[in-house]
C-alpha positions in Angstrom: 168.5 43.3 179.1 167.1 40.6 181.6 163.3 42.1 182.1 162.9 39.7 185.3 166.1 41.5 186.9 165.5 44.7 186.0 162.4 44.9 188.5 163.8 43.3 191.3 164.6 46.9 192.8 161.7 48.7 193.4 161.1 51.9 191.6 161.8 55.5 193.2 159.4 57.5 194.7 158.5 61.1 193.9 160.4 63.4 196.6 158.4 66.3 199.0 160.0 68.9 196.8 158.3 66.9 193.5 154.8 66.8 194.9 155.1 70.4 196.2 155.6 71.5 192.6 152.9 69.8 190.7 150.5 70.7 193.4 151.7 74.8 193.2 151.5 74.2 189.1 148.0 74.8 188.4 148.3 76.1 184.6 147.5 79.0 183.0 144.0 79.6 180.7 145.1 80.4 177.3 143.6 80.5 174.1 145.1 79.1 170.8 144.1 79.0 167.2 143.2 74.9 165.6 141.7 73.8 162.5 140.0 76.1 160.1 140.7 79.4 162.4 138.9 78.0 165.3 139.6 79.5 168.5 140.2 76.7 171.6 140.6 77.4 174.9 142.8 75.4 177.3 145.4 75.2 180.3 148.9 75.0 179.5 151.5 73.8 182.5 154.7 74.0 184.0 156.2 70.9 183.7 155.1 67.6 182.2 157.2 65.2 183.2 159.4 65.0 186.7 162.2 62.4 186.7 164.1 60.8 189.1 167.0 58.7 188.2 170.0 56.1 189.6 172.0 53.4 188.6 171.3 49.8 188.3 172.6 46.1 187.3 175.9 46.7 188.7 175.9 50.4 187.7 175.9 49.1 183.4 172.1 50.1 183.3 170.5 53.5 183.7 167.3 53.4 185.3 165.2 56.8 185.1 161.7 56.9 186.4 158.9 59.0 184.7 156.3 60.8 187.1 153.4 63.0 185.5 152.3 66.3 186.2 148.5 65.2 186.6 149.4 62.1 188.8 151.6 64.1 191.1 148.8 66.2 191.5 146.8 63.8 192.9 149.0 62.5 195.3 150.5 59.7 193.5 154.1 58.8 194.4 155.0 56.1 192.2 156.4 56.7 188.5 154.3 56.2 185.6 157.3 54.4 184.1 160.6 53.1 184.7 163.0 53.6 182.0 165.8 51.7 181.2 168.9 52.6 179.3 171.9 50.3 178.1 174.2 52.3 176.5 176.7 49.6 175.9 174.6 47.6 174.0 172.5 50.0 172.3 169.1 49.2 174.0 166.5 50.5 176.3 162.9 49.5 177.0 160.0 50.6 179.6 158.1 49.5 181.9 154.8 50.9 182.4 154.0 50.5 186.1 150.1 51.4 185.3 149.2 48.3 182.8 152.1 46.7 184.4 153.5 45.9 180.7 157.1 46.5 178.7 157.3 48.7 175.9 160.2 49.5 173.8 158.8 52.8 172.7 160.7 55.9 172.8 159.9 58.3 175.5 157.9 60.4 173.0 155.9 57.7 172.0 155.2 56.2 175.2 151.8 58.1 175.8 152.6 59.5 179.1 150.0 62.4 179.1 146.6 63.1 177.5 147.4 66.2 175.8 151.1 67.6 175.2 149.6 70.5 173.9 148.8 71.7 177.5 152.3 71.6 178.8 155.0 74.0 178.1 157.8 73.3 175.2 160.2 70.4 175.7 163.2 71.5 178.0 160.9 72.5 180.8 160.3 69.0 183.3 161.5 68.6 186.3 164.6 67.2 187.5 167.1 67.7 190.5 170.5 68.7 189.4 171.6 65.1 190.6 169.7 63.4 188.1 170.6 65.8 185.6 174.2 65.2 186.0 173.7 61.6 186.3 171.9 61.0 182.9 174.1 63.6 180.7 177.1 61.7 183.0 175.9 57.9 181.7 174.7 58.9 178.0 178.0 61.2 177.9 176.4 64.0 175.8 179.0 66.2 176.5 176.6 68.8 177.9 174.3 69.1 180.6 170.9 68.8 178.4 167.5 67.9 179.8 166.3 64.9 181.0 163.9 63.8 178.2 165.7 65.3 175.7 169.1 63.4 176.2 166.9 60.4 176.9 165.2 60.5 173.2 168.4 61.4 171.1 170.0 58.4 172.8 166.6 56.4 171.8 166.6 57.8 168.6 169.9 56.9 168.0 169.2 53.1 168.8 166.3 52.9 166.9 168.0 54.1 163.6 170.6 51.7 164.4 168.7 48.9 164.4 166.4 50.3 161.6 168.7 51.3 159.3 170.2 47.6 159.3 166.7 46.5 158.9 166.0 48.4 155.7 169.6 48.4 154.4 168.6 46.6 151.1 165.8 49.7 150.5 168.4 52.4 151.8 171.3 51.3 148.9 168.7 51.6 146.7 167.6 54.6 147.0 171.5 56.0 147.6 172.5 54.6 144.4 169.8 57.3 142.6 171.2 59.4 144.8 174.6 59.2 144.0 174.0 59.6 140.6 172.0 63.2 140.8 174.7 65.8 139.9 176.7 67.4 142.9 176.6 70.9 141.4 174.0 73.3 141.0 174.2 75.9 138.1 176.4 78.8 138.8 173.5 81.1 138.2 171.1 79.4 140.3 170.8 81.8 143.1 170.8 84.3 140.9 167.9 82.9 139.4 166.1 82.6 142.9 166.2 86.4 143.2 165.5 87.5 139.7 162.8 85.5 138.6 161.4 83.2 142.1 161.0 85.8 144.9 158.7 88.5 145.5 161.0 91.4 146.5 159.8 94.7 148.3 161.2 98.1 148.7 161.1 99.3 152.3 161.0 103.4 152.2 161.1 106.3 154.9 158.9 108.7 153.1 160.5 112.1 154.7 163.8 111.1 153.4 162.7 109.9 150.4 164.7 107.0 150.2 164.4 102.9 150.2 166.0 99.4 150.2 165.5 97.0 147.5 166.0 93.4 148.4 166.1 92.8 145.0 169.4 94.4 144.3 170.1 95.4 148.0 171.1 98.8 147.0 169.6 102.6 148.7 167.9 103.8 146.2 165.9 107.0 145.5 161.9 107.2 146.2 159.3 109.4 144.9 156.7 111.4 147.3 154.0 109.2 145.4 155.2 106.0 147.0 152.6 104.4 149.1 152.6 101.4 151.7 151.5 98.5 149.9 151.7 100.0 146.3 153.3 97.9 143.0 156.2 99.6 141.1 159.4 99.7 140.1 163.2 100.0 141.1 164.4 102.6 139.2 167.9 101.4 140.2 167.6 97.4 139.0 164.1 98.2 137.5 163.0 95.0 139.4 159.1 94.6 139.9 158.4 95.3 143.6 155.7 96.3 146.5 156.1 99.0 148.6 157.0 98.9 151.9 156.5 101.7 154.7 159.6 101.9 157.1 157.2 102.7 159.8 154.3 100.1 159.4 156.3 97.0 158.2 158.5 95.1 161.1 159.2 92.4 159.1 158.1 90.3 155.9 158.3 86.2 154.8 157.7 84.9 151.4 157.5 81.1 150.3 157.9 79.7 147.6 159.2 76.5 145.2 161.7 76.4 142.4 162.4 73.2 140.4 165.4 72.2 137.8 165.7 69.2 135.3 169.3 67.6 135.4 171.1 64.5 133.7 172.3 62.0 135.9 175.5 60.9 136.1 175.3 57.4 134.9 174.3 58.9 131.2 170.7 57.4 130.8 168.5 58.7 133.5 167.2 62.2 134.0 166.3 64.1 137.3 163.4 66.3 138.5 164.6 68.6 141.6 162.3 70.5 143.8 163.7 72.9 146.2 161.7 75.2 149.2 162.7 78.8 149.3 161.9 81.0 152.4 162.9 84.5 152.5 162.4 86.9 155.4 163.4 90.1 156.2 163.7 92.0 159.4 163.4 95.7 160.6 166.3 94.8 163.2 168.3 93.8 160.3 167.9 96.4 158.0 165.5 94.6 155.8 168.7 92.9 154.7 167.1 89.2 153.1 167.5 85.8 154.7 167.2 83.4 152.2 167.0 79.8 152.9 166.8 77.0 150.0 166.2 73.2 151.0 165.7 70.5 148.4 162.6 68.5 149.2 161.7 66.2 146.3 163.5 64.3 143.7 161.9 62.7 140.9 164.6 60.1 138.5 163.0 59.6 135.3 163.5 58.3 131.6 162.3 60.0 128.3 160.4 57.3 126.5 160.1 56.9 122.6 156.7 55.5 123.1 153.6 56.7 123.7 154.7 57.9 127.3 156.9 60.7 127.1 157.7 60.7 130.6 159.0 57.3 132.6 159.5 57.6 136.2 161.9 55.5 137.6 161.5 56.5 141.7 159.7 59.6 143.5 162.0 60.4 146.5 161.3 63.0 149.4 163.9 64.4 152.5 162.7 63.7 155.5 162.5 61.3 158.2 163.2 57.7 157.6 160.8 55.2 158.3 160.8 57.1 162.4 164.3 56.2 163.2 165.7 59.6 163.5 167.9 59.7 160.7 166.9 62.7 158.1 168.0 61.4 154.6 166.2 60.5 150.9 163.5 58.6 151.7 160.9 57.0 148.9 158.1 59.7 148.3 155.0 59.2 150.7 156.8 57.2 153.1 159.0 59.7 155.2 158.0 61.8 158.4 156.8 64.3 155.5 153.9 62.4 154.6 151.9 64.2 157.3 152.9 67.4 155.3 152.7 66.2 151.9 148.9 64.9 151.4 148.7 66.8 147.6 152.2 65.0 146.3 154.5 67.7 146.9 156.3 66.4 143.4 153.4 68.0 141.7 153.0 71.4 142.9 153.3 74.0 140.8 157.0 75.8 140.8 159.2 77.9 138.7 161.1 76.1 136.4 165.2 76.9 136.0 165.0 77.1 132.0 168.6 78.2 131.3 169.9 74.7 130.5 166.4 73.3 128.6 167.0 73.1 125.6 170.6 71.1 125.9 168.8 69.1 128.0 165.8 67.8 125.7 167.7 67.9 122.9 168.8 64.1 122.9 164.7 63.1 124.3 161.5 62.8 122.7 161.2 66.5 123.2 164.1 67.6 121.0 161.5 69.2 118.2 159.1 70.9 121.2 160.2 74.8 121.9 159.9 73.8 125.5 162.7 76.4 126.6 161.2 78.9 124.4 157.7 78.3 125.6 158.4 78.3 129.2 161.1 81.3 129.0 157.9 83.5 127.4 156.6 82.8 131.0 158.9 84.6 133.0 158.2 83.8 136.4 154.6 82.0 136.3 154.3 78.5 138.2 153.6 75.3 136.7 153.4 71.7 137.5 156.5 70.9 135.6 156.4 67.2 135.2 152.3 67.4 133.9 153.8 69.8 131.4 156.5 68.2 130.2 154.4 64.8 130.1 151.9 66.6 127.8 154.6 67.8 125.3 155.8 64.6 124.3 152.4 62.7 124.4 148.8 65.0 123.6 148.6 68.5 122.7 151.0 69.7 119.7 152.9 72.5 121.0 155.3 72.5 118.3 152.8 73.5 115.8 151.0 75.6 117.6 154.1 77.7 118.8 156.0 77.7 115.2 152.5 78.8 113.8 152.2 81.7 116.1 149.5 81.1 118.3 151.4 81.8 121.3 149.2 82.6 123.8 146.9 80.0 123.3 149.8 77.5 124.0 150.8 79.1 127.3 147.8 78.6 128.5 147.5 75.3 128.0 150.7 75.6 130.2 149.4 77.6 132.5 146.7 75.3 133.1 149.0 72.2 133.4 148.8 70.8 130.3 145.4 70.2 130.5 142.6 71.1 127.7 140.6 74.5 128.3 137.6 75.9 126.4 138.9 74.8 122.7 138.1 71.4 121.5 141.7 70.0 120.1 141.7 66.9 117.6 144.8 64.4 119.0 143.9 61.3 116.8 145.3 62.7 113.6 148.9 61.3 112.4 150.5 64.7 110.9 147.5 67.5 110.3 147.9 71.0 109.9 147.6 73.0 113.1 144.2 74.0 111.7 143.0 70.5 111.4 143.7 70.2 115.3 141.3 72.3 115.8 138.4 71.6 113.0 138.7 75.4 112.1 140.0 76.2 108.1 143.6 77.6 107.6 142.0 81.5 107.0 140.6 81.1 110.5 144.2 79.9 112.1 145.4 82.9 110.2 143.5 85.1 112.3 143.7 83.3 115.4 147.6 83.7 114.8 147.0 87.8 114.1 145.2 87.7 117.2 147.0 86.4 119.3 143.8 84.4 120.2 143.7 83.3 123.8 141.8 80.3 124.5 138.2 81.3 124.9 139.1 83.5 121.8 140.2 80.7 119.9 137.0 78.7 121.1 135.0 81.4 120.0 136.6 80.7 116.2 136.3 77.4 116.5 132.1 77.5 117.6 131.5 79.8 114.7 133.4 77.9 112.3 131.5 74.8 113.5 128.1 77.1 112.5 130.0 78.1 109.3 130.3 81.7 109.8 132.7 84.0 109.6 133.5 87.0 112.7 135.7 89.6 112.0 138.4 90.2 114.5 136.4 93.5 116.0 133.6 90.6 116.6 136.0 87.9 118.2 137.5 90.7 120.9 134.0 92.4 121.6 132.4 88.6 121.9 135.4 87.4 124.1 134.9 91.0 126.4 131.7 90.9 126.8 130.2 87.2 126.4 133.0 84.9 126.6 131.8 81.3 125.3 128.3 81.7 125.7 125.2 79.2 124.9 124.0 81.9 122.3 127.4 81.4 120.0 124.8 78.0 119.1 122.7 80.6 117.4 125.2 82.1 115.1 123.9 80.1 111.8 120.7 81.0 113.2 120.8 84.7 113.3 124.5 86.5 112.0 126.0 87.2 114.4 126.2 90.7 113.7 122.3 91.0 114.2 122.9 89.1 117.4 125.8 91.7 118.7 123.6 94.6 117.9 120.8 93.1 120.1 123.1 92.0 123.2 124.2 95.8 123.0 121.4 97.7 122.3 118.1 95.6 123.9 120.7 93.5 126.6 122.9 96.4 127.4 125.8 94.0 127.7 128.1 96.9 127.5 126.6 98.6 130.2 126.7 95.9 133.0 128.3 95.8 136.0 129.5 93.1 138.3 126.1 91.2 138.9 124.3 89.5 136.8 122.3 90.5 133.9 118.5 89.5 133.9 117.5 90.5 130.3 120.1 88.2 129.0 119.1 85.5 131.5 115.3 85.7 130.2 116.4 86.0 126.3 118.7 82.8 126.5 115.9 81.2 128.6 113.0 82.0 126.0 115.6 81.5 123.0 116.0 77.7 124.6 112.2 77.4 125.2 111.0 78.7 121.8 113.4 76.1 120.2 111.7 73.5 121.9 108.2 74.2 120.7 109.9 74.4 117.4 109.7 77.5 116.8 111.1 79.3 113.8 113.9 81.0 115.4 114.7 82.5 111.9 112.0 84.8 111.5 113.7 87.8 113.4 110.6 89.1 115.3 110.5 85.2 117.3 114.7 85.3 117.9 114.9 89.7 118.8 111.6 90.0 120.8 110.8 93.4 121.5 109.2 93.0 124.8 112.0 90.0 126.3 109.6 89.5 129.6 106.4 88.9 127.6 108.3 87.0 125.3 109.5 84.6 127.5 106.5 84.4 129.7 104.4 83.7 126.3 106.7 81.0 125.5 106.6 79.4 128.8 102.7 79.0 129.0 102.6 77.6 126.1 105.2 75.1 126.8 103.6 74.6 130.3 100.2 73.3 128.3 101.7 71.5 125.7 103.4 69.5 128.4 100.4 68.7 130.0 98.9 67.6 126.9 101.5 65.0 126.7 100.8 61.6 127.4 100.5 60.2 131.0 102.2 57.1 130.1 105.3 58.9 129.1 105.5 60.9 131.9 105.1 57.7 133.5 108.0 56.4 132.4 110.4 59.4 132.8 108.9 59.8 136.2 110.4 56.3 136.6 113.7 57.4 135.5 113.7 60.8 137.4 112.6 59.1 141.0 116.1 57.4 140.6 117.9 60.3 139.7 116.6 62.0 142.5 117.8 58.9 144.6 121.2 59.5 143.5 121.0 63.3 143.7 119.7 63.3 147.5 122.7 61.5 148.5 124.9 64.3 147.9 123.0 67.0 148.4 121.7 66.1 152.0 122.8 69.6 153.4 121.0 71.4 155.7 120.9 74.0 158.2 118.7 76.0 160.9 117.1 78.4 158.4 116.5 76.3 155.1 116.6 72.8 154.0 116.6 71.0 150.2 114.1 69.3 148.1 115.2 67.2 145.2 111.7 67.0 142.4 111.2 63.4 141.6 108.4 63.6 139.1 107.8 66.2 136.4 104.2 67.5 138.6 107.4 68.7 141.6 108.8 71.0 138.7 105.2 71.9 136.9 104.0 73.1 140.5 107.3 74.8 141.4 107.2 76.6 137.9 103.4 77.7 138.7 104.5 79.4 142.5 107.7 80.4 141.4 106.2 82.2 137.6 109.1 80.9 135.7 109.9 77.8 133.4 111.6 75.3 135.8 109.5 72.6 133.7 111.0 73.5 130.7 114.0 71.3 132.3 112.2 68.6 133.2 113.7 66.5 129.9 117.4 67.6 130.9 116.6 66.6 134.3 115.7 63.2 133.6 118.4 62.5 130.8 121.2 64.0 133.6 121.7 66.5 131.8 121.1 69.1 135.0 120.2 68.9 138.7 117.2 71.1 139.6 116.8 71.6 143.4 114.3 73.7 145.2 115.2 75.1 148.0 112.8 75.4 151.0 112.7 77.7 154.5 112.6 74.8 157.4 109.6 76.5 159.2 107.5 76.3 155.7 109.1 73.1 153.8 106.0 73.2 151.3 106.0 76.7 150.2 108.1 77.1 146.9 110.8 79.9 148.2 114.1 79.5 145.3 114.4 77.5 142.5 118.4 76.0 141.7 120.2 74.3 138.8 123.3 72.7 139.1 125.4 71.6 136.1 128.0 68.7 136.6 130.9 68.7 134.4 133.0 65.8 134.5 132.1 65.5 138.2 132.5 69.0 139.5 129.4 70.6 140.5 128.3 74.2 139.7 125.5 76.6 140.3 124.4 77.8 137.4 121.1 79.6 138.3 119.8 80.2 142.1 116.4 81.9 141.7 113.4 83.8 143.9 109.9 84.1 142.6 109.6 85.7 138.6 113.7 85.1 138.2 114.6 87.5 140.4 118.3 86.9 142.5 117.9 84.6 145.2 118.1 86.3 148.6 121.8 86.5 149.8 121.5 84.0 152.8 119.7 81.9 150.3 123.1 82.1 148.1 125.4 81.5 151.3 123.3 78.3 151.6 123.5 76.9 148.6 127.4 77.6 148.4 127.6 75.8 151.9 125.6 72.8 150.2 127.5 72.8 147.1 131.2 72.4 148.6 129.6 69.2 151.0 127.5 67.5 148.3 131.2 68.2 145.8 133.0 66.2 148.7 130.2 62.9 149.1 130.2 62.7 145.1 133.8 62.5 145.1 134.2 60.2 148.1 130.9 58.1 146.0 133.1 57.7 143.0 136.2 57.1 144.8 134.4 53.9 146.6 133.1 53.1 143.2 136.1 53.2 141.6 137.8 50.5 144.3 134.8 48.4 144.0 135.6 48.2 140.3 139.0 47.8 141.0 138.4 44.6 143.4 136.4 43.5 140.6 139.0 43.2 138.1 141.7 42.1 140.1 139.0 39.0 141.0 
């Protein structure tokens, strides 16, 4: 199109009727719900747009000029832009009358209001029933759509055109993947949706005592018992399902993602499919389930002999391509989708299709890993299929583990993605036992495997075999009940551990605890950790098993606090030195404050001897750890008195994630619950500075290799 010509006609002006309209449409307050919950308040209107259109360059070209709502309003006849549409060459492009510049956006892209959001949905502009007929008329839609919407399928049309011949060479690419992922899905595939994918529900009418499963869609029989909301059975498919009143449930949804492993046709690559499920299920439609299943990622892969189990070939996602319109396989990240898909939406977790694993993996690096087995003992439990698969063939030894007998421990390693839990595993060795993995001797694997040892069991045999003692089973399961991998399992070739047991229940009252936290066991692991310290002989049973656990640890702590003192100036010098930069480091993630309290980060071991003095406990017994990183200590301070000592916090950082471990008022009691509301607050924004911290780091250190 000539742009010279195409302005030679001046543009149409808005008509009485037009500026009558956007004067009478004044909006309606209403209220809707943004980011994070919040409530926001604003003014939705009638009609966004008002068009006006005719014909132009000897009636070939379709001009259609754009007014606004907001400059109607104030009195503004001309159009915000003049649109013009070639439909026999495939083109369009605007004119914005405002900047007095061309654009060859669409019509959704061409910015013409400040907020969309306070207009009603698409369908409701303006237009006369002239210009209505006159644009579906030129386009030839075939139906008398609105203005704006026959106006952007037309541009969308153009624009995938001319983009689709644009990225041809990526397109045939990707379509010869495609081509190769099987056509069919597995006859039982729905099937396996509803048995082992959705969460079904039984909807009941309690006087007649009957219900609908959506399960196995079949009436069946209910008890009186059955309760809105309650977990049971079908006692006609014997399906797992939640009870549903009649009379309080309208309707229900459920998402969720499935995923199946394929060959590809071509004979050498394999293929990861992840599919959406949404079922919902209506009152008005007699609970009967709709069930909707899209494919949204496809991962093509190769099983490697090599160190690398798992080679990917291409990630691939459905969704818009490249914003011309046209829905197809697009290269992961880079379609319409990537708004939705910031976490990798290849790696969510999703149940697996098993029934064709093992003929799969039978020709791969896999063939001697029980995979099918392992993840069939699942059932329905989610997992991030490709991590999984990837740490089969490459890290943890599933094979031996499984054929040993130590199931549980192995599903979950599953569960938790492949990745290691509480037990130390060995992965140097060539071909060790499955004892060896673990350091532990083949009697304790015996026992793990009569067990059934879960993983903080198995840790549990694995610390005290590292102390070398031996716990009966009765002390595994009452250790893994009640203590789970606690510091004290260090003491076990200190004290036997059945000396220890008989102190945590009869002094500690483990047994007895509830919910919250228990102080006598907080003060006997402090003054256990304190007496070692001074060196102590922690073998003499009245030091370890003090009868009075306050005193005791009080005692200790006084006489730590003055041996400190005694210690030279010039090292505390030094580590003063080396805790000032720590502090540095520490304040720039945990900056948070807010209108009741604030934080102070110690800097030199006199900020932890004085806090220990107001606060009567033995914060200065972590000074060392402190310095050598080994904890963050943090004091935290009421605004309107910044110098009074009010809780005492440490913060351990594994592998970069931050967590409170103690958050304490004056003589160790519980900090106040604001006080813990606080700290939680601070926590989650000093986790996301670290994070971004390392991040830039990292780059930095990237750049600095790739120089």
């Amino acid at each position: 199109m000539r742009k010279a010509a195409l302005l030679d006609k001046k543009p149409l002006t808005a008509t009485p009727k037009m500026l009558e309209m956007a004067k009478k449409d004044i909006g309606k307050a209403k209220q809707a719900v943004r980011y994070y919950g919040a409530a926001q308040n604003y003014i939705e209107y009638e009609s966004r747009f008002y068009f006006r259109a005719c014909l132009a360059e000897n009636r070939e070209i379709l001009e259609v000029d754009l007014f606004t709502r907001a400059d109607l309003f104030q009195g503004r006849k001309t159009p915000r832009f003049r649109i013009f549409l070639d439909r026999e060459r495939n083109d369009f492009i605007s004119w914005n009358t405002v900047e007095e510049k061309w654009s060859k956006a669409k019509i959704d892209m061409l910015g013409a209001d400040y907020d969309r959001y306070c207009y009603a949905w698409r369908g409701r502009n303006y237009a006369s029933q002239d210009t209505i007929n006159l644009v579906n008329r030129y386009l030839k839609t075939g139906k008398q759509q609105d203005v704006e919407a026959a106006m952007l399928d037309f541009q969308a049309k153009v624009r995938g055109y001319e983009l689709a011949k644009k990225h041809r060479l990526i397109t045939d690419i990707i379509d010869g993947y495609m081509a190769s992922v099987p056509d069919k899905l597995p006859a039982d595939w729905k099937k396996f949706i509803n048995d082992q994918a959705l969460e079904h529900n039984l909807f009941f009418q309690k006087e007649a005592h009957l219900g609908y499963c959506t399960h196995c869609q079949a009436l069946v029989s209910v008890s009186g018992q059955a309760l809105h909301n309650m977990k049971g059975r079908c006692n006609h498919c014997g399906c797992s399902v939640i009870y549903k009143s009649w009379k309080k449930q309208k309707s229900t949804s459920y998402d969720t993602t499935v995923s199946l492993l394929q060959k590809c046709t071509d004979g050498e690559n394999y293929v990861y499919r992840q599919f959406k499920i949404r079922m919902r299920t209506r009152r008005e439609a007699d609970y009967i389930p709709e069930v909707n299943i899209w494919e949204e990622y496809r991962m093509i892969f190769r099983f490697g002999q090599g160190y690398s189990p798992i080679n990917t070939v291409g990630e691939y996602e459905w969704g818009q391509f490249k914003n011309t319109g046209i829905i197809r396989w697009c290269e992961a990240q880079t379609a319409f989708s990537k708004y939705y898909s910031a976490y990798n939406i290849g790696y969510k977790k999703t149940v697996l299709y098993t029934a064709n694993l093992k003929k799969l993996l039978k020709d791969t690096k896999l063939r001697y890993v029980p995979a099918a087995d392992i993840i069939k003992s699942m059932e329905n439990k989610k997992m991030n299929v490709i991590a999984v698969l990837g740490d089969m063939g490459m890290r943890f030894p599933y094979e031996a583990f499984w054929k040993m007998g130590a199931k549980q421990f192995v599903r979950e390693r599953v569960e938790r993605d492949g990745t290691q839990g509480k037990t130390f595993v060995e992965h140097d060795k060539e071909t060790p036992k499955p004892w060896e993995y673990l350091k532990i001797s083949k009697e304790d694997m015996k026992q793990a495997v009569r067990l059934d040892a879960s993983d903080v069991q198995m840790r549990i045999i694995q610390k005290a075999a590292e102390s070398g003692v031996k716990l009966t089973d009765e002390q595994i399961l009452w250790w893994d009940k009640y203590m789970g991998t606690h510091i004290l399992m260090n003491y076990f070739a200190v004290q036997t551990p059945h000396r220890i047991i008989r102190y945590l229940r009869e002094k500690i009252n483990v047994e007895c605890r509830e919910d919250g936290e228990n102080m006598l066991l907080h003060l006997w692991t402090d003054y256990l950790d304190t007496a070692g310290q001074l060196h102590w002989n922690l073998q003499d049973r009245s030091i370890f098993f003090p009868q009075n656990i306050q005193r005791a640890h009080d005692e200790a702590t006084d006489i730590f606090m003055i041996q400190k003192e005694q210690i030279e100036a010039e090292k505390f010098l030094h580590s003063d030195k080396v805790m000032n930069r720590n502090a540095r480091e520490i304040k720039r993630a945990f900056c948070y404050r807010d209108d009741e309290f604030v934080i102070k980060v110690p800097g030199r071991y006199l900020d932890f001897q004085k806090e220990g003095h107001a606060q009567h406990n033995c914060v200065a017994t972590y000074y060392d750890k402190a310095v050598e990183g080994k904890c963050i200590i943090l004091f935290i301070r009421k605004r309107k008195t910044p110098n009074v000592s009010f809780c005492t916090v440490e913060i351990r950082n594994n592998a970069g994630k931050f967590a409170i471990t103690q958050n304490r008022a004056a003589y160790n009691s519980p900090a106040p619950e604001d006080a813990v509301e606080f700290m939680k607050k601070a926590l989650i924004q000093a986790q996301k500075i670290a994070d971004k911290i390392a991040e830039e780091e990292r780059k930095v250190l990237r750049i600095k290799i790739a120089g």
